[in-house]
N, C-alpha and C positions, 0 to 999 in steps of 0.2 A: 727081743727088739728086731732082729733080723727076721720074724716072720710079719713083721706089722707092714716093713717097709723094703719088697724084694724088688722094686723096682726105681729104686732110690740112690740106687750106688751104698748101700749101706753096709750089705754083706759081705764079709773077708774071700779071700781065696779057701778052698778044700781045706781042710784041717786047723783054721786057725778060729772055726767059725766060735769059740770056746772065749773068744778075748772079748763078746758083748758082752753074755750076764755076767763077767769079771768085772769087766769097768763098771756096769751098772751099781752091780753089787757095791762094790769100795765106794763108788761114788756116793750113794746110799748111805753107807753107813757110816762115811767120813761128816756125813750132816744130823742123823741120828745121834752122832757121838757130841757132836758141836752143840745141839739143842739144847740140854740141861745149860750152858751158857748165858742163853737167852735173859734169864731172871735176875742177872747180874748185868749184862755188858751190852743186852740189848735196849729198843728207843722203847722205853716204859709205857708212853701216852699215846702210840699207836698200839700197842699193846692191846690195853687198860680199852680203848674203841674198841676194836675189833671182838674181844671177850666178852666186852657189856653188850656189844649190835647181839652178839652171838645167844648170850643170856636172853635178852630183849625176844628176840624171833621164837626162842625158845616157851615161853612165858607170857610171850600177847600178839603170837601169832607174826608170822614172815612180812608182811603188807602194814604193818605196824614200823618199820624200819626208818620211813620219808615222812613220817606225820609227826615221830614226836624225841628226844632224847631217853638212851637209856636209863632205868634208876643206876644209881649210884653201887656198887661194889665192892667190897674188902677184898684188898691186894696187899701179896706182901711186896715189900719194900726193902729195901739192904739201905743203912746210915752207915754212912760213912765215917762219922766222927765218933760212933760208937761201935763198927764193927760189927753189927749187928742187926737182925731182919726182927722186922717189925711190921705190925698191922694196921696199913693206911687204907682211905680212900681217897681218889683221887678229887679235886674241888676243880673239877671242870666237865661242861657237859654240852656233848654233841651231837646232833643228830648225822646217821649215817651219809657219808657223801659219796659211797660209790657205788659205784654202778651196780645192774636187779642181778649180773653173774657173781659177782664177789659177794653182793649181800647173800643170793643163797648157799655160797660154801661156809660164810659166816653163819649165816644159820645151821648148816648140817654140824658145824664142828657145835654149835651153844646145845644143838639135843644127845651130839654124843659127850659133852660134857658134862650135862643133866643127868644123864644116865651112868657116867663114871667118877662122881663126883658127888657127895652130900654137900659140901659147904661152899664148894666151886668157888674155890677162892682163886684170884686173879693174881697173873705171875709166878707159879710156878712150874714144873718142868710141864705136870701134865696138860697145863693150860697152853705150854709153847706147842709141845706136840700137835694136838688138836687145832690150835691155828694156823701155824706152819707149814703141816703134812701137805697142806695145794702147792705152796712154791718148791717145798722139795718133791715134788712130782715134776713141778712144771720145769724145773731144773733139769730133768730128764728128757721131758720131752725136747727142752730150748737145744740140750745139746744134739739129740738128735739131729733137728732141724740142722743145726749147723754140720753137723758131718752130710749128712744128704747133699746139701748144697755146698761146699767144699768138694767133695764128691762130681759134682756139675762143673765145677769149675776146673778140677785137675783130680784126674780119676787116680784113686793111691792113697789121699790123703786124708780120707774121711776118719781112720782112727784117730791120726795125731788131733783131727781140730773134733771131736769129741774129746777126748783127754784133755785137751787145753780149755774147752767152755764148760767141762763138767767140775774142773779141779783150779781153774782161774780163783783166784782169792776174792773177789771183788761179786764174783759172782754166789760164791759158798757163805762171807759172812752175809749178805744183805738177806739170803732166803732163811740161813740156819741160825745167824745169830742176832744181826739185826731187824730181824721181825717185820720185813718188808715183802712187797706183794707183786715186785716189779716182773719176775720171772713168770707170773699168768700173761704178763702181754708179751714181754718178750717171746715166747714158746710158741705165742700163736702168728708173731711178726713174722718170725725165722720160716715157718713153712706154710704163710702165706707169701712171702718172697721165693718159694719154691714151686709151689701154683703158679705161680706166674712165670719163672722161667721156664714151666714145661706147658705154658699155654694153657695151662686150665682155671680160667677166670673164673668161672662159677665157683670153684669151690674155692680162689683167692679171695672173692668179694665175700665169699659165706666165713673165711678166716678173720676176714676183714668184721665183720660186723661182732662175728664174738671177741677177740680183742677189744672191741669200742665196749661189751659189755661186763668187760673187766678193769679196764681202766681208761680214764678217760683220754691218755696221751696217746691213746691210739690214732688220736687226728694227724699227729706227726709223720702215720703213714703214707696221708694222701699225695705228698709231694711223689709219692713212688706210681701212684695211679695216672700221676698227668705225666710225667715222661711217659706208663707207656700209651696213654690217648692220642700223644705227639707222635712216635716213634713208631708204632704199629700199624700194619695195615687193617690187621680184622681191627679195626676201632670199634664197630660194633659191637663185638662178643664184648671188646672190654669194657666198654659203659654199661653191659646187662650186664657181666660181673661186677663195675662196682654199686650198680643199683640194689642188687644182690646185701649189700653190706646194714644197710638201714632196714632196709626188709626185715633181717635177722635179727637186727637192734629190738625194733618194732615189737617181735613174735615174743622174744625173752623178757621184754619190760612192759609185756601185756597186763600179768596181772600187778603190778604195782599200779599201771595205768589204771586199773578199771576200779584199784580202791582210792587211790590219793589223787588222778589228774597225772599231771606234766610234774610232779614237787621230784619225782627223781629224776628226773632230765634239769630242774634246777640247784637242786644239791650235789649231784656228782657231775655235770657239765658246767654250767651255768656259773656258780659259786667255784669251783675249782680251776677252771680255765681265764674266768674273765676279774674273779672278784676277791679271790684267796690271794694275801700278799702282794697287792698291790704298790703298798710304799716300800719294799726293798727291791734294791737291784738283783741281790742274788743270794743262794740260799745254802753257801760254804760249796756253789759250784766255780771252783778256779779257771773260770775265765776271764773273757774281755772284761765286765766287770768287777770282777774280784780284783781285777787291778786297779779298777778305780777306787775301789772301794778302801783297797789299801794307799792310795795315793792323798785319798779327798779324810779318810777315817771314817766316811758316814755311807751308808747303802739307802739313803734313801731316793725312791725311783723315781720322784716328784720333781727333785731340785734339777733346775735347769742348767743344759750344758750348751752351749752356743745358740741360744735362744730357744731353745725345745726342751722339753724333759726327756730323763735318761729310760723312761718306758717309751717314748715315740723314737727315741735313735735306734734302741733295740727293736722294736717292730720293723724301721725302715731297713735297718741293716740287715734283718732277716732277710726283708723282703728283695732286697737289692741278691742277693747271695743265693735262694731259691731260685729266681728269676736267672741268672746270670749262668747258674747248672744246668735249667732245663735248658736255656739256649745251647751254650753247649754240646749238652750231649742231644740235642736236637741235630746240633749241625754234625754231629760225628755219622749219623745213623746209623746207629748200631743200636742192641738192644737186647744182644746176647746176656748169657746167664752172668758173664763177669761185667757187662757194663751195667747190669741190673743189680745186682750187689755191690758195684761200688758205689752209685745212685745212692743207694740206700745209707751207707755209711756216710755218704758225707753231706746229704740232705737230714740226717739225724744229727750229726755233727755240727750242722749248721745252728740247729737246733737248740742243740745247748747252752754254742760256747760267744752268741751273738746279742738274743734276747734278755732282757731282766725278767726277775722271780723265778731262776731255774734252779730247780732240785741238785741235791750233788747226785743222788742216784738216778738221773736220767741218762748221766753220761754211760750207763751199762746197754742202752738201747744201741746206739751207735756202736759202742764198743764190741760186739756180740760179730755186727760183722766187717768191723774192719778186720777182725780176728779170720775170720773163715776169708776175707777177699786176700788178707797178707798171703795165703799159704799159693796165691794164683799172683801176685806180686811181689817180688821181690824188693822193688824200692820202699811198698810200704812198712816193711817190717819193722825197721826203726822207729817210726812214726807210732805205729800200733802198739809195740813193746812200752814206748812212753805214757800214751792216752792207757795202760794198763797198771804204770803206777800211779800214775793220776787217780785212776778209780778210784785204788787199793786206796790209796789216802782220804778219798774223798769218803768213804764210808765208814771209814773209822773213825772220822773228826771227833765223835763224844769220847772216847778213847784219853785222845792225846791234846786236844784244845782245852785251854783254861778256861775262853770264855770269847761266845763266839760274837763277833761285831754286832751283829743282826739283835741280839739279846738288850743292848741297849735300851733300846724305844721301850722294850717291855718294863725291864727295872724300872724305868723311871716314871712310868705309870702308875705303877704297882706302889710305888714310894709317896708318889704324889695323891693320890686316892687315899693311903694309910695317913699320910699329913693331912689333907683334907676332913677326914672322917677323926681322926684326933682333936684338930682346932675346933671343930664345931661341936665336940664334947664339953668344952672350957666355956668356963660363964665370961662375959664378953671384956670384963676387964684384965683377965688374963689373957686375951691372945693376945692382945699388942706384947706381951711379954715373950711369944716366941718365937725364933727367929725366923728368918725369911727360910722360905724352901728351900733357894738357891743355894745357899749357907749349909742347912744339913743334908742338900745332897751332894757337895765337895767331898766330903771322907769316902761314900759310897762310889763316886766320879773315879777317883783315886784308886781304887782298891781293885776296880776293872779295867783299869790302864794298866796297872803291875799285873795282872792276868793277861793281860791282850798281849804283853810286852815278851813272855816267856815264849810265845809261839808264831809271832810276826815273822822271824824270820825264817822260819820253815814254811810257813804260807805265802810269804813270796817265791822261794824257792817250788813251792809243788803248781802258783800260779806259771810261774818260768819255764819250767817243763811241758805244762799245760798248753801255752801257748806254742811253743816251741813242737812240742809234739804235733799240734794241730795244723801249725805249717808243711812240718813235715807229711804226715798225711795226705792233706791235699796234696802237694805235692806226686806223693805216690800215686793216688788214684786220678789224676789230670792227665799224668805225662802216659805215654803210648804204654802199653803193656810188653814187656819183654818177649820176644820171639821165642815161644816154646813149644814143640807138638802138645796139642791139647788137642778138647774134643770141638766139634766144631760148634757155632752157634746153637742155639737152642730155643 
């Protein structure tokens, strides 16, 4: 790693230069070890997507991904009330919704799994592996990213804050066990905010676009591109770096474009940003929210709070909070490497913990550098160590929650369809014999309230913190920076 990046602040003093592929290594294989986990304690139905997209590209070609859902697949399964793994398929079918870079690493892993596999059955180790192996790469690079610029910030410190983003809990189960994919954009977040503190916008805006072709929350970065359009004198370079960004978009979702049209710009932008999960406030992310949500009992995004609904407050509240930082640090003018990575934290921060239908693992976005800005503040420490259990809880919710608010609306759909399709089986003098719905779904009502009930109070408690951490935070990154020889602007 110290040959990729010698002018990065990466590399140790004389002798010590022995402590990267150490850390890389353990780092490595502290996730390699974790994997086989995956088929037990990981999210099954991203899973079960990502293996079928994988099969799918495999079997009728990569351009095949935005046109139509994959066939169906035998996974195993672990029952719980028998203790034992068993042969499902899954009775849900999606067509892929992310973006043409993750579809072709899904694709690469569905021909090596064609090729390592006769009956490619879904959900086991070597199906984790094969899916996985991109965020446990990307995990390497994110931390990289974060020592470089740590490194920018206060030259010394680049091991510690690789050790701590490479070995962070929050960050290790979501890539190794919970089978998520957040660490492709983090990876590329981290050092395109390092392009930019060393002035090299081209190759920010060129960071900038492949992130957007890995996931679509890359748009979260843009609040980083208008401080520095504001803040900067070459304004120029930085509008052709970030024009740069779609360009790249452009070049990489060429050929999806030239088979299907615009259907993957509306599956994985379109449908995921404006249209996925609209009726809840939040999505086991312990914010603003989540307090409501614990307050009211219901998340849904619709129902109105002071004559607006609780998705136009979160929009305006965003907006009010984006607005309010770039003023801000507009009026500080500065726009050094530490006011650019605090930017970053607390415009991602903003992010999470303001809006409705937020992920709990978006809060790792944010969290990535508050983590590398604490080691350059000493007031945000507190703050950051907090927003880190937060995480840590936030991604193990299937874990340790009986049953999560948001699941409601589904149950009783699902309940309501099987009584519907039931009554209308019955010759017509029998149904007035069966009861109202409302009736058999009391016992079912019931039975997720004694679930909700076992873990409410630790869900106020990680909201508490949640919040509390968040103030704090801010806080740190607001208030002046501590008087310290450091390097100078950059």
């Amino acid at each position: 790693m110290s040959n990729l990046l010698p002018d990065n602040g990466l590399p140790g003093p004389p002798g010590r230069a022995g402590f990267w592929p150490i850390a890389v290594l353990a780092g490595l294989a502290l996730r390699l070890a974790l994997l086989p986990l995956g088929p037990g304690f990981g999210y099954f139905p991203d899973h079960d997507d990502f293996t079928r997209w994988g099969i799918q590209a495999a079997d009728r070609g990569l351009a095949s991904l935005y046109v139509s859902p994959p066939p169906r697949a035998d996974a195993r399964t672990f029952d719980p009330k028998t203790r034992e793994w068993r042969i499902t398929r899954r009775d849900y079918d999606r067509v892929c919704n992310y973006p043409p870079l993750t579809a072709m690493l899904f694709a690469a892993s569905g021909r090596a799994f064609q090729a390592l596999s006769t009956d490619r059955l879904i959900n086991t180790p070597l199906a984790w592996y094969l899916v996985q192996c991109w965020s446990v790469l990307a995990d390497l690079v994110a931390a990289a990213g974060g020592a470089a610029l740590a490194a920018a910030l206060r030259p010394g410190s680049q091991r510690a804050a690789f050790l701590l983003l490479l070995f962070a809990p929050p960050f290790v189960w979501d890539s190794a066990v919970w089978g998520q994919t957040d660490a492709l954009l983090l990876a590329h977040a981290l050092w395109m905010v390092r392009a930019m503190t060393r002035r090299r916008w081209k190759l920010a805006g060129a960071l900038l676009g492949i992130a957007a072709g890995f996931k679509p929350q890359a748009v979260l970065l843009v609040p980083l591109w208008a401080l520095a359009l504001l803040c900067r004198r070459e304004r120029r370079q930085v509008a052709v770096g970030l024009a740069v960004a779609p360009l790249v978009l452009f070049v990489v979702s060429l050929p999806f474009t030239l088979h299907s049209g615009d259907a993957w710009f509306r599956r994985s932008y379109v449908e995921n940003l404006f249209e996925a999960h609209r009726a809840q406030t939040t999505l086991v992310a312990f914010n603003l929210w989540y307090l409501d949500l614990l307050r009211t009992g219901s998340d849904n995004a619709h129902a109105p709070l002071f004559g607006l609904s609780r998705n136009a407050w979160g929009a305006l509240l965003l907006a009010a909070a984006l607005a309010a930082g770039l003023v801000w640090s507009f009026r500080r003018r500065t726009n050094d490497a530490d006011r650019l990575v605090a930017w970053a934290g607390l415009s991602l921060l903003a992010c999470v913990m303001l809006p409705t239908r937020v992920h709990e693992r978006y809060l790792l976005l944010p969290l990535a550098f508050l983590l590398v800005a604490a080691f350059n503040r000493r007031r945000l420490r507190a703050g950051a160590m907090l927003m880190l259990l937060v995480a840590s809880a936030q991604v193990t919710w299937p874990l340790w929650m009986k049953a999560d608010a948001g699941l409601w609306h589904e149950i009783r759909e699902q309940l309501e369809q099987q009584y519907a399709v039931r009554l209308q089986a019955l010759p017509p003098d029998q149904r007035l014999l069966v009861p109202p719905f409302e009736d058999l779904l009391k016992p079912h009502r019931a039975r997720f309230e004694r679930e909700r009930a076992q873990t409410i109070p630790f869900e106020w408690g990680c909201t508490i913190v949640a919040l509390l951490g968040t103030a704090l935070t801010v806080r740190g990154l607001v208030r002046p920076r501590e008087s310290r020889a450091g390097p100078a602007s950059r």
